[in-house]
C-alpha positions as CSV (number, residue, x, y, z in Angstrom):
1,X,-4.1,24.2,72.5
2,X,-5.2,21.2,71.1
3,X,-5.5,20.4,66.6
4,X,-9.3,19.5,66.5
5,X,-9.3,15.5,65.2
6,X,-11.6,16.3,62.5
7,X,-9.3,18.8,60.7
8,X,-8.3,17.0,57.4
9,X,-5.5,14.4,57.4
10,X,-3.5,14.9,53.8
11,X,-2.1,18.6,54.3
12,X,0.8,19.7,55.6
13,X,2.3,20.2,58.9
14,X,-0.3,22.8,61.4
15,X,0.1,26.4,62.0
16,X,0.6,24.3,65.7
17,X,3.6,22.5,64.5
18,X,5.2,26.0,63.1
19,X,4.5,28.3,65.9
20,X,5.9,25.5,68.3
21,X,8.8,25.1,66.0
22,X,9.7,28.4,66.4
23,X,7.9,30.1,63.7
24,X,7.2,33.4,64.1
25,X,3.7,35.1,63.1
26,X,2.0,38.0,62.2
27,X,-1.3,39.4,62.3
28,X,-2.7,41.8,59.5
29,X,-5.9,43.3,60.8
30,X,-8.2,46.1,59.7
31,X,-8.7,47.8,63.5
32,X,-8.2,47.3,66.9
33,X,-10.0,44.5,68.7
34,X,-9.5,42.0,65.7
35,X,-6.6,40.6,66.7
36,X,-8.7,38.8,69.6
37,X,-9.9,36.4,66.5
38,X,-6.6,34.6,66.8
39,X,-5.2,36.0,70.0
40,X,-5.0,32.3,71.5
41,X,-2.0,31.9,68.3
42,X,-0.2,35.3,68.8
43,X,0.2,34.2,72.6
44,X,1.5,30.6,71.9
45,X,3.7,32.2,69.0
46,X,4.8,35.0,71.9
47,X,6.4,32.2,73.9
48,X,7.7,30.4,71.3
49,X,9.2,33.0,69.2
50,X,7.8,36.4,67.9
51,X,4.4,37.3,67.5
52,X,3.4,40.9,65.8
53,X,0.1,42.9,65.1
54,X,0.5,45.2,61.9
55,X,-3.5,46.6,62.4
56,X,-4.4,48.8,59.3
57,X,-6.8,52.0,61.2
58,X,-7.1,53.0,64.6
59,X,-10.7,52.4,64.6
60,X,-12.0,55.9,64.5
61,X,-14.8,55.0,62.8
62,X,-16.5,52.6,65.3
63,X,-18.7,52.5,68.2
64,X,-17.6,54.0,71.6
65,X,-19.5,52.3,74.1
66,X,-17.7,54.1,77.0
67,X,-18.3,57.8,76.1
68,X,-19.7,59.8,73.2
69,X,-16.1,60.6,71.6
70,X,-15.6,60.0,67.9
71,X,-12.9,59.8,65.2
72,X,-9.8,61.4,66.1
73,X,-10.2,61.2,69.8
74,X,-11.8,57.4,69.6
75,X,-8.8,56.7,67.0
76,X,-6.5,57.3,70.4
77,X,-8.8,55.9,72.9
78,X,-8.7,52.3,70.6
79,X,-4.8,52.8,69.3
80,X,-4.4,52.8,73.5
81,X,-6.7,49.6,73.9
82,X,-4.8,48.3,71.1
83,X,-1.7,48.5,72.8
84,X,-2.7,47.7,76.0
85,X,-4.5,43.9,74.2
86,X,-0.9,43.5,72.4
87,X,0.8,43.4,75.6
88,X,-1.4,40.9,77.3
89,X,-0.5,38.5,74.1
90,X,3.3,39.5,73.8
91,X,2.6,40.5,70.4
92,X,5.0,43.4,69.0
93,X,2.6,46.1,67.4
94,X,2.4,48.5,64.1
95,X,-0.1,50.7,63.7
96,X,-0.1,52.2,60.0
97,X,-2.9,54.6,60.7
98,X,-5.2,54.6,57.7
99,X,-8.6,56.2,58.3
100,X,-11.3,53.8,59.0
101,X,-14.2,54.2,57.1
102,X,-15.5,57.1,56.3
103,X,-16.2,60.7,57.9
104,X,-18.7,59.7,60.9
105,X,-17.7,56.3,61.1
106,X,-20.7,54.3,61.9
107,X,-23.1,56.9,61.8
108,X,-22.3,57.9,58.5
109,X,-24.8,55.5,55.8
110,X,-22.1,55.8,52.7
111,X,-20.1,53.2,54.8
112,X,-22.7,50.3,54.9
113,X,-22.1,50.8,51.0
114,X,-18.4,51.1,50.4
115,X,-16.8,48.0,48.2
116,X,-13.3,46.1,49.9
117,X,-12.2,47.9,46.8
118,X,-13.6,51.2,47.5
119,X,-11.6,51.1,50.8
120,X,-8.7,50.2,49.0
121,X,-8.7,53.4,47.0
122,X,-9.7,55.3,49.6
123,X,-6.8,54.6,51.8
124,X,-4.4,55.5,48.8
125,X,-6.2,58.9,47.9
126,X,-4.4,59.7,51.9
127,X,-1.5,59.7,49.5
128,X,0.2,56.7,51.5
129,X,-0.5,53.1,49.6
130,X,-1.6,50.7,52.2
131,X,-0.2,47.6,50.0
132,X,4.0,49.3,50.0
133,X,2.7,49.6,53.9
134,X,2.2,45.8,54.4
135,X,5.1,44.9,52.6
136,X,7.6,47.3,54.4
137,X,5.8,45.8,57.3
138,X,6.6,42.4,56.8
139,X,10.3,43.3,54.9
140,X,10.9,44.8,58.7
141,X,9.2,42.1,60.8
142,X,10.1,39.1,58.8
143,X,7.1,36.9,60.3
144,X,7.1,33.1,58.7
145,X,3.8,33.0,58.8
146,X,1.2,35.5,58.3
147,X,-2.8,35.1,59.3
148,X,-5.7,37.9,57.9
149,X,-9.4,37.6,56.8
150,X,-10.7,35.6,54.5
151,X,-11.2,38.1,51.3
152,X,-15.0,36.5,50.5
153,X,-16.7,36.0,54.2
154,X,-14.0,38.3,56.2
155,X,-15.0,37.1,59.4
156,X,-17.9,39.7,60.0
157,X,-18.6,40.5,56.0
158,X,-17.0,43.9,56.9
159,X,-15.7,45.7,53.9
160,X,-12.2,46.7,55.6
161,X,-11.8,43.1,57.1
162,X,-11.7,41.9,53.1
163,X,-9.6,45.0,51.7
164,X,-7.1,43.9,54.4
165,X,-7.4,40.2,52.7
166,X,-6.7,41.6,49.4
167,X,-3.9,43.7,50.7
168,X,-1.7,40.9,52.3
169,X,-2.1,38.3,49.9
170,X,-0.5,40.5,47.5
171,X,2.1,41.9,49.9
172,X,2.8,37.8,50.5
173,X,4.1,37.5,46.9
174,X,5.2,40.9,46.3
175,X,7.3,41.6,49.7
176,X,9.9,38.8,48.4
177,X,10.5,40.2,45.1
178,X,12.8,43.1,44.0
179,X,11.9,43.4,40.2
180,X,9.6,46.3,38.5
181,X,6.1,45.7,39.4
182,X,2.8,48.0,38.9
183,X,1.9,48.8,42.4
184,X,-1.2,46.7,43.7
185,X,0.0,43.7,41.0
186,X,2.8,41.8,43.2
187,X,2.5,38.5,41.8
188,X,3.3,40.2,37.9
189,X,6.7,38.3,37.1
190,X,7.9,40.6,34.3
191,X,10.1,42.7,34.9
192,X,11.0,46.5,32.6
193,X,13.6,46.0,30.2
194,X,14.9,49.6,31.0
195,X,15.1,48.3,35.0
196,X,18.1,46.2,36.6
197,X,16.7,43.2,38.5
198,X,18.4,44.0,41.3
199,X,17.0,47.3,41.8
200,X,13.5,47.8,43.7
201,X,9.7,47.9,42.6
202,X,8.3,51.2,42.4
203,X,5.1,49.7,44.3
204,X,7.8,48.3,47.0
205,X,10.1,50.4,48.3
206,X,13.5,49.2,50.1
207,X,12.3,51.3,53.2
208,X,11.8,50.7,56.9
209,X,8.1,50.3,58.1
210,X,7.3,52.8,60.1
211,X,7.6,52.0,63.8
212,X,4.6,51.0,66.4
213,X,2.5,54.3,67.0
214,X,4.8,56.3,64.9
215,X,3.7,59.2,62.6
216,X,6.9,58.8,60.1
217,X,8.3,56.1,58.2
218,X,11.9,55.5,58.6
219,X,13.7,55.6,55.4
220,X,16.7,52.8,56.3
221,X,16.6,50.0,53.5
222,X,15.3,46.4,53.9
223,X,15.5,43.5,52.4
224,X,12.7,41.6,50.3
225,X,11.5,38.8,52.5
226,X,8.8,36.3,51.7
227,X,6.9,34.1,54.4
228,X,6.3,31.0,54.4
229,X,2.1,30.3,55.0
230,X,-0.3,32.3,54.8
231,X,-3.7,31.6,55.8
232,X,-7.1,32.7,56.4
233,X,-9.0,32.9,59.2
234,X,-12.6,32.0,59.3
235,X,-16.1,32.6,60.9
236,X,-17.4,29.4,61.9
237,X,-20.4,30.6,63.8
238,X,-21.2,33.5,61.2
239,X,-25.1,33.0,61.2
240,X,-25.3,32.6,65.1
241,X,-23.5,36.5,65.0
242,X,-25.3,37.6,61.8
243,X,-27.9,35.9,59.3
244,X,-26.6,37.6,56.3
245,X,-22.8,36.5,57.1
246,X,-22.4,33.6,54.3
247,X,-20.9,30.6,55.9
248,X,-17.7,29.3,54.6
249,X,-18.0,26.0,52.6
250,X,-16.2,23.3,55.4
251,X,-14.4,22.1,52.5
252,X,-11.8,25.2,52.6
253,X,-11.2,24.8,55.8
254,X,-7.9,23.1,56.4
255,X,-7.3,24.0,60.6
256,X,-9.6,23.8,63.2
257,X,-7.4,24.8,66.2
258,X,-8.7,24.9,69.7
259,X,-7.8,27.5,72.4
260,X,-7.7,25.2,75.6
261,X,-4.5,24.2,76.0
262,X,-2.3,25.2,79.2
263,X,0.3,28.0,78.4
264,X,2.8,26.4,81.5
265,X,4.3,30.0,81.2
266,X,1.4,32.0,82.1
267,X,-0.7,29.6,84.2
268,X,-3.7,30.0,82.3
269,X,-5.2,28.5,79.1
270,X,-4.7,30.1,75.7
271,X,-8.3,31.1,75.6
272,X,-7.9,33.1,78.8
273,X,-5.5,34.8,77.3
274,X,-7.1,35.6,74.2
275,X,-10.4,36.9,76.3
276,X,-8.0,38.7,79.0
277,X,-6.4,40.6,75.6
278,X,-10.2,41.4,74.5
279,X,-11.2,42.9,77.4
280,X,-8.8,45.6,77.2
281,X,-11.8,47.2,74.1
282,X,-13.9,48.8,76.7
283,X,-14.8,51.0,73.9
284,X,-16.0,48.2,71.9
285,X,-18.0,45.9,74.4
286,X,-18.6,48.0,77.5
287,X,-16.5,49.0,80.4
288,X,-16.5,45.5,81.4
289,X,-16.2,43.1,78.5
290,X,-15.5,40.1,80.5
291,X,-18.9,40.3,82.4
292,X,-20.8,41.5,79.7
293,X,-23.7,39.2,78.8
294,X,-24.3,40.0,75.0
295,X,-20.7,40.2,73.8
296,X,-18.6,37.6,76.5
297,X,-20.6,34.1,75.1
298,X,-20.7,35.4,71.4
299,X,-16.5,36.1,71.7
300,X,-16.1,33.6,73.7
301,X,-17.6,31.1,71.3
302,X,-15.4,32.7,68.4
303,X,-12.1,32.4,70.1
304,X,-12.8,29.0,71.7
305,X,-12.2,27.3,68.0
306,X,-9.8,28.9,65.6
307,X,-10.6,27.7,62.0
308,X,-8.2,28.5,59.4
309,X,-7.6,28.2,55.3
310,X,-4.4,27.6,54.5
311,X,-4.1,29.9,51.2
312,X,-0.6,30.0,50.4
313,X,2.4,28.2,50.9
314,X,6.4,29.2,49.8
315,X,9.1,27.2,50.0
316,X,10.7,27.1,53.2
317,X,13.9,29.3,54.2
318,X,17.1,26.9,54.0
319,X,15.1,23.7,52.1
């Protein structure tokens, strides 16, 4: 996996120099199959460290290419794909089970119209609030670095890939920090007069993330923890997928990270990998993504260059 030489010179060091440094990384996605956007990354950070998945839905609400099965039983079908993809990339996995999109899923018109915001609410009316989720996630996990969708173009323009955005930039300044906070304001620095400092935010909750796959959130404490990047990752062939995905102006782009290296591990490049991990979403792409001549050279094409925004930055543990 090779830096592209055209990536800007003045920044700091790569998400390459971290993960091969020992950084460990994490994944916030909106369903199963995204995590196939960086999967070439979650490998390379498998065999250097950690590498986790916390993936927002099961996907009920998408396609199902393999058989005409919808929400609850698609949402196991994918959850199973899910799992199968995270073990191809050595990536740990948490599933936090909000609904994706609304009742129907893609056949259902009101979702073509839902906000990122809209999404947002609609996950908390499930009574669970998806931002405490991330942030018990990472408390857990502890990832140095953490990689979602860009909030404007996310990836696809799809409204769950950009609520997912919004959600874990705030969880990246709020799971650090122990004073009051309004839930869904993280980054808010003052603190009730009538609240100790050391005790927790209402909207962040000293609890344990709920486990990969499980139903229940475990109630053990955690501690805050704050990582140390977070970036964005990127569409750089948006219009060759979809004319009314905006492009993302180069200038924001601060990593363009190719796939081809040689994992020595594994015996095969990154990219193979990454594809190997897609083609577990039969679901998604037909029974046999990897011969599949609509969706292999448009994936393909997508995973072969990883471009990246670096949106956030902390200062690192122990400096």
């Amino acid at each position: 996996m090779n830096r592209n030489p055209n990536q800007p010179a003045n920044r700091p060091d790569g998400i390459l120099d971290l993960i091969d440094r020992g950084k460990s990384l994490m994944l916030v996605s909106a369903h199963p199959d995204d995590e196939t956007i960086v999967g070439a990354l979650l490998a390379r950070a498998a065999e250097r460290s950690r590498a986790c998945v916390a993936c927002l839905t099961n996907g009920e609400g998408g396609r199902n290419l393999v058989a005409p099965v919808y929400d609850a039983e698609l949402a196991e079908i994918r959850a199973k794909e899910l799992t199968e993809a995270c073990a191809v990339l050595g990536a740990e996995l948490f599933l936090l089970g909000f609904w994706n999109g609304l009742p129907g899923g893609v056949r259902n018109p009101a979702n073509a119209r839902e906000t990122p915001e809209e999404a947002i609410a609609r996950w908390r009316r499930s009574g669970r609030d998806p931002l405490a989720e991330i942030v018990c996630v990472i408390r857990r996990w502890k990832p140095d670095i953490l990689v979602t969708f860009d909030p404007d173009q996310g990836f696809t323009m799809h409204k769950e890939h950009r609520a997912a955005s919004i959600l874990t930039a705030q969880a990246f300044r709020g799971a650090g920090e122990l004073e009051n906070r309004k839930p869904g304001k993280p980054g808010d620095r003052r603190a009730s007069p009538n609240r100790r400092r050391s005790e927790p935010a209402p909207g962040f909750p000293e609890r344990q993330a709920r486990p990969p796959s499980s139903g229940e959130a475990s109630q053990s404490p955690v501690s805050p923890w704050r990582p140390e990047r977070l970036y964005y990752m990127v569409n750089r062939h948006a219009k060759q997928r979809d004319e009314t995905i905006p492009e993302v102006d180069p200038s924001r782009i601060t990593e363009i990270v190719r796939t081809d290296s040689l994992s020595a591990k594994r015996g095969k490049t990154y990219h193979q990998i990454a594809l190997e991990a897609w083609s577990r979403h039969a679901t998604q792409f037909g029974p046999d993504p990897l011969n599949n001549p609509e969706w292999r050279p448009r994936v393909q094409r997508e995973v072969n260059e990883i471009a990246l925004i670096l949106a956030a930055t902390t200062k690192p543990r122990g400096a």
